[in-house]
PyMOL Python script that loads the backbone (N, CA, C, O; Angstrom):
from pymol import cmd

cmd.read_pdbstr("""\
ATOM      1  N   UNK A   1       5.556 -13.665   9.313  1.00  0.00           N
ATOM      2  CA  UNK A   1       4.414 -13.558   8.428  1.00  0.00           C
ATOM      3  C   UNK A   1       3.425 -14.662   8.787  1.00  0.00           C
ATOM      4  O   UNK A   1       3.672 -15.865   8.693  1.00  0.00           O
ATOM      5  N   UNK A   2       1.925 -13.960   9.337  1.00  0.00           N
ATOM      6  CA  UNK A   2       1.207 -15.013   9.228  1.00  0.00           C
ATOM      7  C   UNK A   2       0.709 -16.017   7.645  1.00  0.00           C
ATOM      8  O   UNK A   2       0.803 -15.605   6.488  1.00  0.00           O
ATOM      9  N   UNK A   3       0.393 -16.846   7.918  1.00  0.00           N
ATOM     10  CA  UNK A   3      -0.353 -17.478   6.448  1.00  0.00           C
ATOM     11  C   UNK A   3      -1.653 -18.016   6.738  1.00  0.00           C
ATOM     12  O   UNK A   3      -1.960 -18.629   7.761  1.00  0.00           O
ATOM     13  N   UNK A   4      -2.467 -17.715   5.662  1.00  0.00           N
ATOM     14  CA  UNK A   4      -4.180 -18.475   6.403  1.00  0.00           C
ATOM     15  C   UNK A   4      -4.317 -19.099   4.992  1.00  0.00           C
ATOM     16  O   UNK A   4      -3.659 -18.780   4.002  1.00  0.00           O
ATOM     17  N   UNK A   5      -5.172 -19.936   5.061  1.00  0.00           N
ATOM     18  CA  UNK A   5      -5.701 -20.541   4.174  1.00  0.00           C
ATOM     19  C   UNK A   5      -7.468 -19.872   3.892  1.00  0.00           C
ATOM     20  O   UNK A   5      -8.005 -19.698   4.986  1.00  0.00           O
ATOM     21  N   UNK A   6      -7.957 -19.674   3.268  1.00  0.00           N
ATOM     22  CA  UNK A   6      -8.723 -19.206   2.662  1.00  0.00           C
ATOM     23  C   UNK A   6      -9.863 -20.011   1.435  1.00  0.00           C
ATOM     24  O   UNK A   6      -9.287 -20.666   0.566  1.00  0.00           O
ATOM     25  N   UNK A   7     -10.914 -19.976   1.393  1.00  0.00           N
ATOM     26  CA  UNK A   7     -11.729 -20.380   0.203  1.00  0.00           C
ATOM     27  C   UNK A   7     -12.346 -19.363  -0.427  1.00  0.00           C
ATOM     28  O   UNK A   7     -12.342 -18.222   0.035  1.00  0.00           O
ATOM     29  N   UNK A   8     -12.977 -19.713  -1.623  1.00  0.00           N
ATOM     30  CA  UNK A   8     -13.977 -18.066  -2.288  1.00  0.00           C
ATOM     31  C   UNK A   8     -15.202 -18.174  -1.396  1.00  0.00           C
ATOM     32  O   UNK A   8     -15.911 -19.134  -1.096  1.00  0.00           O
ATOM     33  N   UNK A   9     -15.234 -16.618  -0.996  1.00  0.00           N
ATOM     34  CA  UNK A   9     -16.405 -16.468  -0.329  1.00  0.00           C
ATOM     35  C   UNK A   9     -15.819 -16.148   1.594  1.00  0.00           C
ATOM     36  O   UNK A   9     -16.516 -15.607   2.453  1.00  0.00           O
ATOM     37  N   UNK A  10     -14.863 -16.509   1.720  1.00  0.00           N
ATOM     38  CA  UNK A  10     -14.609 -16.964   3.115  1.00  0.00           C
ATOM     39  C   UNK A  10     -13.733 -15.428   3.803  1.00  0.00           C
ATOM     40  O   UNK A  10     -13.426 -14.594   2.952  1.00  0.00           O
ATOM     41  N   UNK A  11     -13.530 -15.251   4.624  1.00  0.00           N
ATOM     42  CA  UNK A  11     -12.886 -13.747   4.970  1.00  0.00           C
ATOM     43  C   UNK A  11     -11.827 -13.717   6.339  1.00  0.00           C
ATOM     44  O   UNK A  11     -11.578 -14.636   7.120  1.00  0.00           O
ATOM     45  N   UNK A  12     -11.458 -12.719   6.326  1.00  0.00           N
ATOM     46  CA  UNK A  12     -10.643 -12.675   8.098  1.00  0.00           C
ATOM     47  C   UNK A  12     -10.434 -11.366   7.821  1.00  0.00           C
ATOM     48  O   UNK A  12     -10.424 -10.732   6.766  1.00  0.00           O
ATOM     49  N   UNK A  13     -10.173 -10.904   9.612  1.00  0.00           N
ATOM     50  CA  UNK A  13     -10.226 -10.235   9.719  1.00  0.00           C
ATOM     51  C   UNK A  13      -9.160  -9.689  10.570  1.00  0.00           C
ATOM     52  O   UNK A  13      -8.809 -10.370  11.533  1.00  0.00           O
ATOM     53  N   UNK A  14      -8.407  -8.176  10.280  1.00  0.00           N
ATOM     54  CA  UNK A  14      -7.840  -7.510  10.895  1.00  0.00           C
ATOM     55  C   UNK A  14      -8.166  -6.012  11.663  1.00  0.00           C
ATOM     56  O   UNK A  14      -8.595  -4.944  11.225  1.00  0.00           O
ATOM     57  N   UNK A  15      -7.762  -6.451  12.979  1.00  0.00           N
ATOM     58  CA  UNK A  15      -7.922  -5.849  14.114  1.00  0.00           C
ATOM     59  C   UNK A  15      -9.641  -5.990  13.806  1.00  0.00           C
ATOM     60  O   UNK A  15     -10.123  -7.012  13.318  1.00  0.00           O
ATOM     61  N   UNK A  16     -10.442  -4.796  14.176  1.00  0.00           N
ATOM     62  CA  UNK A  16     -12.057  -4.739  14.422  1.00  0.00           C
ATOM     63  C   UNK A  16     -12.648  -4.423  13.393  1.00  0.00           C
ATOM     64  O   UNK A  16     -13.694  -5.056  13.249  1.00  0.00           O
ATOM     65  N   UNK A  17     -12.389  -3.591  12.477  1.00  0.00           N
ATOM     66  CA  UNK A  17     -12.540  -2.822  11.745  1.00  0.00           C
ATOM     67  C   UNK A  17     -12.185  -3.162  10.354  1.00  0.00           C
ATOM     68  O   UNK A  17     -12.891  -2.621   9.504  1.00  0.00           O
ATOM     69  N   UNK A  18     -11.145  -4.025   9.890  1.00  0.00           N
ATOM     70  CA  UNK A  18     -10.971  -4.178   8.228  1.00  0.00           C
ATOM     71  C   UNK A  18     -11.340  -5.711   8.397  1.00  0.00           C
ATOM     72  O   UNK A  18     -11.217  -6.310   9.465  1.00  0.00           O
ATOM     73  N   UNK A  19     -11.918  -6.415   6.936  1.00  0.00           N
ATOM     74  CA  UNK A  19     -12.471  -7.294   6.626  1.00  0.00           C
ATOM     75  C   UNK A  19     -12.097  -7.578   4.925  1.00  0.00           C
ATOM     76  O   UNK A  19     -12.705  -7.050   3.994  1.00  0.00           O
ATOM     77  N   UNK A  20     -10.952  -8.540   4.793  1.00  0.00           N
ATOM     78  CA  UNK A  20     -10.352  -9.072   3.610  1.00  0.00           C
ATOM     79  C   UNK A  20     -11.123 -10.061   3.278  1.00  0.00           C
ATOM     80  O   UNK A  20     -10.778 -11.141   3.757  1.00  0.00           O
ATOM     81  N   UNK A  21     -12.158 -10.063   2.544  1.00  0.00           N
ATOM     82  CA  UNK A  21     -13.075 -11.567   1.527  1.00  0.00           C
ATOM     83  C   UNK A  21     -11.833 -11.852   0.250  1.00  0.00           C
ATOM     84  O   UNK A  21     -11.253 -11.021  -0.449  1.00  0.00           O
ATOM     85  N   UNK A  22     -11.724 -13.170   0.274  1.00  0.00           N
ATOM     86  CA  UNK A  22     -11.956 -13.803  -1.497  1.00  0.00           C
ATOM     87  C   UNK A  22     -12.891 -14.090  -2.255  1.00  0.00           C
ATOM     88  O   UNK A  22     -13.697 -15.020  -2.286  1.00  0.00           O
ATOM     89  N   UNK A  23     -12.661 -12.937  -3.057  1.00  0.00           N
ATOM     90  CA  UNK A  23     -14.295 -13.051  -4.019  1.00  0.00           C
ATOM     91  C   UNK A  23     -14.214 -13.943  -5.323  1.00  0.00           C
ATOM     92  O   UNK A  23     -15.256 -14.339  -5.846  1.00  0.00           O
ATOM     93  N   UNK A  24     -12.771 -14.310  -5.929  1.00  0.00           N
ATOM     94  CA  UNK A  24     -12.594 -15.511  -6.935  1.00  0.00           C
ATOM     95  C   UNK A  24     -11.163 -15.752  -6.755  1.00  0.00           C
ATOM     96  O   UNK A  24     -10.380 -15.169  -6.005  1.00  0.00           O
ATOM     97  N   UNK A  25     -10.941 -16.779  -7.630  1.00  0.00           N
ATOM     98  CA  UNK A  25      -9.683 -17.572  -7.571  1.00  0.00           C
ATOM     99  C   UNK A  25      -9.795 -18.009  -8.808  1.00  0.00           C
ATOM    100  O   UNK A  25     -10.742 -18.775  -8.990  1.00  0.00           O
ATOM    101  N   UNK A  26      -9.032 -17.731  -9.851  1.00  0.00           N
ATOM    102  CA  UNK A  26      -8.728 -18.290 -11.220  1.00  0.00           C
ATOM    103  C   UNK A  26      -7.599 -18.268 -12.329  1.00  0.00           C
ATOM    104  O   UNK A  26      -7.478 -17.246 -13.005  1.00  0.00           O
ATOM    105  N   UNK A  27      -7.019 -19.023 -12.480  1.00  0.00           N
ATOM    106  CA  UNK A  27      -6.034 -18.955 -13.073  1.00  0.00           C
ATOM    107  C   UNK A  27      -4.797 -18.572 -12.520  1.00  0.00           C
ATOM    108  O   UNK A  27      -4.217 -17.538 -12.850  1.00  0.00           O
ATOM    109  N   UNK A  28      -4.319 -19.484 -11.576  1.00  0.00           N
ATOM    110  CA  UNK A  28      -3.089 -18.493 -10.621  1.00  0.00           C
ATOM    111  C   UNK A  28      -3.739 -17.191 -10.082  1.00  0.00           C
ATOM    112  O   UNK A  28      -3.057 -16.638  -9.219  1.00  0.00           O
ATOM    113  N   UNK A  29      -4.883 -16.592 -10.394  1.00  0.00           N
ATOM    114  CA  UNK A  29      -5.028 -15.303  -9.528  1.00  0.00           C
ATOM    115  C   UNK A  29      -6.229 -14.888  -8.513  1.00  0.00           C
ATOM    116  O   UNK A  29      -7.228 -15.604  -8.575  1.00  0.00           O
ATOM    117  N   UNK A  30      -6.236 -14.296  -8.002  1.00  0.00           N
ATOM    118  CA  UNK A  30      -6.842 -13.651  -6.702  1.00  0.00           C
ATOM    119  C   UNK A  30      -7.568 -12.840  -6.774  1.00  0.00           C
ATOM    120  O   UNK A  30      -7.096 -12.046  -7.588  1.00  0.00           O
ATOM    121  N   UNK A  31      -8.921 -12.325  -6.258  1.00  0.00           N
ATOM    122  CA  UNK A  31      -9.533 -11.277  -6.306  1.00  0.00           C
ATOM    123  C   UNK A  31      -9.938 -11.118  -4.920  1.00  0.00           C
ATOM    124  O   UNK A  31     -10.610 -11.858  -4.202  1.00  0.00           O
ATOM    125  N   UNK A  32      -9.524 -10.276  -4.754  1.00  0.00           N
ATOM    126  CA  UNK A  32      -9.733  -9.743  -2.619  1.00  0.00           C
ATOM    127  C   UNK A  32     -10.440  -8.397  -2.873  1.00  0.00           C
ATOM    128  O   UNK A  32     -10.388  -7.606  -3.815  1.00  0.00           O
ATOM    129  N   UNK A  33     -11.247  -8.411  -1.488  1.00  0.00           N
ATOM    130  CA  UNK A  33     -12.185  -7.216  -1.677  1.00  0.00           C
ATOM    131  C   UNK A  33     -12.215  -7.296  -0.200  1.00  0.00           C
ATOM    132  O   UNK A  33     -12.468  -8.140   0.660  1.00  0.00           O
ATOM    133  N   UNK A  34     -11.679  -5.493  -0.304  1.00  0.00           N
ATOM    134  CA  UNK A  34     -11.525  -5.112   1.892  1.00  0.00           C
ATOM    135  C   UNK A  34     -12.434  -3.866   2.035  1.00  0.00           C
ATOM    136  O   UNK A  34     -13.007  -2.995   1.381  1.00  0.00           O
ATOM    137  N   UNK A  35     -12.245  -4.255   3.116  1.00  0.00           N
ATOM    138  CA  UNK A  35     -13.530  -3.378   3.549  1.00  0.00           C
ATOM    139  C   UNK A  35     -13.243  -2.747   4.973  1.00  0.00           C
ATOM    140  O   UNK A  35     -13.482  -3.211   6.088  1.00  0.00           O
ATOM    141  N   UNK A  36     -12.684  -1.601   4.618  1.00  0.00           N
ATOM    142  CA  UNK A  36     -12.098  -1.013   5.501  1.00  0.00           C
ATOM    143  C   UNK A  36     -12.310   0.974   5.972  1.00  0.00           C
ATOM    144  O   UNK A  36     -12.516   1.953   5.256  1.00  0.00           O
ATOM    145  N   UNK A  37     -12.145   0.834   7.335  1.00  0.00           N
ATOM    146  CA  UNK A  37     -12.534   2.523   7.494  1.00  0.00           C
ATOM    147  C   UNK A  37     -12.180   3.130   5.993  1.00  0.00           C
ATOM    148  O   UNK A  37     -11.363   2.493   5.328  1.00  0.00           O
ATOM    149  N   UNK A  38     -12.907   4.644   5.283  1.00  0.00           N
ATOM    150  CA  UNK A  38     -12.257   5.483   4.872  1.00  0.00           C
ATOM    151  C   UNK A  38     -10.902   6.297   5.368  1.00  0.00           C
ATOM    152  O   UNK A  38     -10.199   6.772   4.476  1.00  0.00           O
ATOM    153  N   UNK A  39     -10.613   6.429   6.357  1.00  0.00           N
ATOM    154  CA  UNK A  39      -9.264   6.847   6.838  1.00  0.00           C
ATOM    155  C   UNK A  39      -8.395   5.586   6.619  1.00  0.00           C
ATOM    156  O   UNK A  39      -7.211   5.920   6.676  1.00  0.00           O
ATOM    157  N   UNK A  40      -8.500   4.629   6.452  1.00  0.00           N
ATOM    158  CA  UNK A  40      -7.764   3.488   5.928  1.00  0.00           C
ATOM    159  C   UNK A  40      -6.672   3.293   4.604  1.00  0.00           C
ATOM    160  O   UNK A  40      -6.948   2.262   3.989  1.00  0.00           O
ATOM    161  N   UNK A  41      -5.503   4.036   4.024  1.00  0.00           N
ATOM    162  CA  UNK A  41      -5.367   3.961   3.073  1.00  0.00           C
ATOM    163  C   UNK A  41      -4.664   2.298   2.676  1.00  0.00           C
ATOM    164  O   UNK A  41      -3.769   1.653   3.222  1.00  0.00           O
ATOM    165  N   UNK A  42      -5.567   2.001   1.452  1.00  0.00           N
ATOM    166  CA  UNK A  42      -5.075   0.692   1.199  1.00  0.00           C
ATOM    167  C   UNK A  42      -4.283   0.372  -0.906  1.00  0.00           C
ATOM    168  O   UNK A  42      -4.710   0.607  -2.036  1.00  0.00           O
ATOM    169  N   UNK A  43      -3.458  -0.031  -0.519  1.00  0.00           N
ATOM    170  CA  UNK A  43      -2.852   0.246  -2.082  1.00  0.00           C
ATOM    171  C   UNK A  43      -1.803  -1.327  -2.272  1.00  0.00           C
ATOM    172  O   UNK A  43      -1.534  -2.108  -1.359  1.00  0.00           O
ATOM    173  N   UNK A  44      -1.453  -1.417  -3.446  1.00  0.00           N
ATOM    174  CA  UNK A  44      -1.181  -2.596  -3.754  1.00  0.00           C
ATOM    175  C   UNK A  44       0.213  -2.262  -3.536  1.00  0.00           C
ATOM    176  O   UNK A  44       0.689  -1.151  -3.765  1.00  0.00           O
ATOM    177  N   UNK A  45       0.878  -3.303  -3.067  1.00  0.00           N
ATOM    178  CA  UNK A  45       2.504  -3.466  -2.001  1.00  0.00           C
ATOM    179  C   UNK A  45       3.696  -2.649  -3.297  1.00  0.00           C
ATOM    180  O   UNK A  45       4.637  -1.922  -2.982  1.00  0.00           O
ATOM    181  N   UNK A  46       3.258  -3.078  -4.929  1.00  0.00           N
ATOM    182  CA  UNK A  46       4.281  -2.735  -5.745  1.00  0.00           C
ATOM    183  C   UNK A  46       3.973  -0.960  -5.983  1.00  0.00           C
ATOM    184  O   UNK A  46       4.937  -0.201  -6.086  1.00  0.00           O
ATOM    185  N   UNK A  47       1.996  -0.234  -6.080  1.00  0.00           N
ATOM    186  CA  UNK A  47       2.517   0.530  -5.940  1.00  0.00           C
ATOM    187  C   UNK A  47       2.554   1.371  -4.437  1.00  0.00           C
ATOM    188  O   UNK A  47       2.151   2.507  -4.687  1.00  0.00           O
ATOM    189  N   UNK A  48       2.719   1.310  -3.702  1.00  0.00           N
ATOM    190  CA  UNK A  48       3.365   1.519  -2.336  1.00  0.00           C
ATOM    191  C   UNK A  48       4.870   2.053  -2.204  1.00  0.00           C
ATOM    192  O   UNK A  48       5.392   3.083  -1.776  1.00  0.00           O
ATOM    193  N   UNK A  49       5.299   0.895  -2.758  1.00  0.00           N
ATOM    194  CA  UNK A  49       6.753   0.943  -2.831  1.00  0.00           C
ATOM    195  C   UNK A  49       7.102   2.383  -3.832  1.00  0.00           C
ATOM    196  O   UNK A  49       7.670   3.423  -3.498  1.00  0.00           O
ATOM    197  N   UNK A  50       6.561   2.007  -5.075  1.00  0.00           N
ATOM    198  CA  UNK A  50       6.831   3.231  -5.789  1.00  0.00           C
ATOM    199  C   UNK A  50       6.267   4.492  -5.313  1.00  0.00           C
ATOM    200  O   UNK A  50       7.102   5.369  -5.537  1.00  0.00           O
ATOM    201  N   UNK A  51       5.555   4.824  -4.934  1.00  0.00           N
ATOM    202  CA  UNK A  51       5.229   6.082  -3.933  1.00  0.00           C
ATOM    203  C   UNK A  51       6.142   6.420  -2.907  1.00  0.00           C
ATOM    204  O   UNK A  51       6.545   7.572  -2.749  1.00  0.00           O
ATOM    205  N   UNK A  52       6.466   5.512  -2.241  1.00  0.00           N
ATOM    206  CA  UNK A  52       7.733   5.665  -1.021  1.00  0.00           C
ATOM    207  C   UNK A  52       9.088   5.900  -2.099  1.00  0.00           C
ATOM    208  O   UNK A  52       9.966   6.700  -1.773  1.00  0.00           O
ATOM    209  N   UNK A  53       9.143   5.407  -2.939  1.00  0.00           N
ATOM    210  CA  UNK A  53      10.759   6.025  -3.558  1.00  0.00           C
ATOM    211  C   UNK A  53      10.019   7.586  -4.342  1.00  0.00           C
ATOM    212  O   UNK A  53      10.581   8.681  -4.314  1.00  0.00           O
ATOM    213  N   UNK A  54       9.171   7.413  -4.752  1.00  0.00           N
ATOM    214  CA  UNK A  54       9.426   8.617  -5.232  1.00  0.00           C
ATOM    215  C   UNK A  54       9.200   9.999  -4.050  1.00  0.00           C
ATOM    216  O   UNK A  54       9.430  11.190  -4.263  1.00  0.00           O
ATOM    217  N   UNK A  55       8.786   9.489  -3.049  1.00  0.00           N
ATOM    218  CA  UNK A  55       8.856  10.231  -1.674  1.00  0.00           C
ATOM    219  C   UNK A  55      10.286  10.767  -1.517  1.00  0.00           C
ATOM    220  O   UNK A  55      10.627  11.950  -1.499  1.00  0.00           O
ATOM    221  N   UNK A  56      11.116   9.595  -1.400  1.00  0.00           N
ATOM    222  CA  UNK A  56      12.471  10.037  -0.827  1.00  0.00           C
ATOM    223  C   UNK A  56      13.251  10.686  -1.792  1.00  0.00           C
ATOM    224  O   UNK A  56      14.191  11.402  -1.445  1.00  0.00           O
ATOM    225  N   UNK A  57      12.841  10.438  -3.438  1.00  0.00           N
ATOM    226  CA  UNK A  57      13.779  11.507  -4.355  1.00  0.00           C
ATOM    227  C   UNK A  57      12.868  12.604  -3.987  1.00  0.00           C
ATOM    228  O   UNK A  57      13.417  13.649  -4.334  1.00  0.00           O
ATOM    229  N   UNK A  58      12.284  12.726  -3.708  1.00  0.00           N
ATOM    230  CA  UNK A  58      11.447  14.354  -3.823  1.00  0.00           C
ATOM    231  C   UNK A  58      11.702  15.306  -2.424  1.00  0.00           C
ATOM    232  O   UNK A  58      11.329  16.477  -2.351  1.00  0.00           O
ATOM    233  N   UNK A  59      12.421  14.566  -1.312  1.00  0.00           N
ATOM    234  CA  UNK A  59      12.858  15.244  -0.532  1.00  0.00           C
ATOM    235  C   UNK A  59      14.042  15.370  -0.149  1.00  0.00           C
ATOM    236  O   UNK A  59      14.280  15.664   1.022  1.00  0.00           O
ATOM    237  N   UNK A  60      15.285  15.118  -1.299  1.00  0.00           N
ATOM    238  CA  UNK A  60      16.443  14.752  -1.720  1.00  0.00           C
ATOM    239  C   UNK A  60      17.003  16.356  -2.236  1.00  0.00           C
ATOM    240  O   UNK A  60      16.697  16.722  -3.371  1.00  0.00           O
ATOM    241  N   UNK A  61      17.712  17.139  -1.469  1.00  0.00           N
ATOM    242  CA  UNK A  61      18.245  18.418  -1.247  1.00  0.00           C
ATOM    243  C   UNK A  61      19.521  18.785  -2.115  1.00  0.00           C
ATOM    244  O   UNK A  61      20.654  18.327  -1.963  1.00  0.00           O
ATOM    245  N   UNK A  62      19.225  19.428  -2.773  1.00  0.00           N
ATOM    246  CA  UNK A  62      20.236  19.898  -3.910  1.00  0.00           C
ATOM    247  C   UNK A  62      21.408  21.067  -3.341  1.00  0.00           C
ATOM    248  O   UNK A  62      21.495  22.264  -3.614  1.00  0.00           O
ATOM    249  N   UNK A  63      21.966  20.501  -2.751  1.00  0.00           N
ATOM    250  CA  UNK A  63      23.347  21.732  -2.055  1.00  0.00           C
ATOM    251  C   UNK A  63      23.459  22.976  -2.837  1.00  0.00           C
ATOM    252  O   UNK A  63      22.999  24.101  -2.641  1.00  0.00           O
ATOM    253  N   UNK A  64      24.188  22.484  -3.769  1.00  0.00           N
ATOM    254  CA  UNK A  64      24.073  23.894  -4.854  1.00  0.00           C
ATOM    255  C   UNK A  64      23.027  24.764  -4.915  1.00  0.00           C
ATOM    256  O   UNK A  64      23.234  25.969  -4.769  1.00  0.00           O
ATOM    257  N   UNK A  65      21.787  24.274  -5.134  1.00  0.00           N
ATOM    258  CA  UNK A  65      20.590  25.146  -5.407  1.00  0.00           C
ATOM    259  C   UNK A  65      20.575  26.058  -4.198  1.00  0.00           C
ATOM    260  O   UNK A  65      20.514  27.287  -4.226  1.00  0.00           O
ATOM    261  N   UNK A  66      20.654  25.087  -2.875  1.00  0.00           N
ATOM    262  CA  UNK A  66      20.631  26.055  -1.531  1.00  0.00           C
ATOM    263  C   UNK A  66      21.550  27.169  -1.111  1.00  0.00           C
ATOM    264  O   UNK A  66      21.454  28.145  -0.367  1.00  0.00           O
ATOM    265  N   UNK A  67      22.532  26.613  -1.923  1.00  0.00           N
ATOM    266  CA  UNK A  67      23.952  27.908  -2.047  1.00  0.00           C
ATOM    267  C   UNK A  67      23.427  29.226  -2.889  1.00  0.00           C
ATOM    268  O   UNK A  67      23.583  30.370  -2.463  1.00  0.00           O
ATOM    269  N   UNK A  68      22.961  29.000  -3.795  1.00  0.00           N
ATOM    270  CA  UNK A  68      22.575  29.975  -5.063  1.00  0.00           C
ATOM    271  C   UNK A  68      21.450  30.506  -4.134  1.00  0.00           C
ATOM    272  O   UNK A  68      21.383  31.731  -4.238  1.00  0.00           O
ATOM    273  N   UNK A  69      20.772  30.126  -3.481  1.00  0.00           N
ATOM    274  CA  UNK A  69      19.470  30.582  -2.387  1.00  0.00           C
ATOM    275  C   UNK A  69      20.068  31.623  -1.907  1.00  0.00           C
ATOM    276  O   UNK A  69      20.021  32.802  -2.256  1.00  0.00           O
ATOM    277  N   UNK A  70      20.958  30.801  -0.609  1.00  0.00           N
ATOM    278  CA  UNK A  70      21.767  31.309  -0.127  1.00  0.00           C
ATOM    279  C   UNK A  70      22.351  33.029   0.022  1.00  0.00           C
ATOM    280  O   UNK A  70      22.166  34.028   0.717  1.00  0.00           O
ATOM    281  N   UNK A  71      23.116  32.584  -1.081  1.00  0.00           N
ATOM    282  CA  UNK A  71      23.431  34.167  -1.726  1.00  0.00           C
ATOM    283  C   UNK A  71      23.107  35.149  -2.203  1.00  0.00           C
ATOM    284  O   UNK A  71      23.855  36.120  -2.319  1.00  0.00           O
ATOM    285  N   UNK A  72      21.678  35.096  -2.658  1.00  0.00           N
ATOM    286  CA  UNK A  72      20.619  35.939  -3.072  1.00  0.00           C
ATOM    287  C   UNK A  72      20.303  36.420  -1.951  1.00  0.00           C
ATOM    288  O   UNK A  72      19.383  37.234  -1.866  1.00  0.00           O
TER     289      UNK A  72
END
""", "prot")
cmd.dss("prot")
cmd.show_as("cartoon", "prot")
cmd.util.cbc("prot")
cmd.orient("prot")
């Protein structure tokens, strides 16, 4: 993991194309603003995660059901 140090106002950048600013800092918290292609999807890491699990229950194969398929 890289780490940068950062001020409000100040930015970096990944690869050519996306551009992460800090637009405030207050109270323990962060306000980032990216600026990135539209084909870019960008989402916050907790919900990410929850999208990816509910990915893998949703393509989670019910034997039985496919039996009852099956036999029809």
């Amino acid at each position: 993991m890289l780490i940068i140090t950062r001020k409000k106002g100040e930015s970096l950048m990944i690869g050519d194309d996306i551009e992460i600013t800090i637009s405030k800092i207050e109270d323990g918290s962060v306000k980032i603003g990216v600026n990135a292609p539209k084909n870019v999807s960008i989402l916050r890491k907790e919900l990410y995660d929850q999208v990816k699990d509910e990915n893998k229950e949703a393509i989670k194969i019910d034997i039985g059901l496919l039996k009852n398929i099956a036999k029809k």
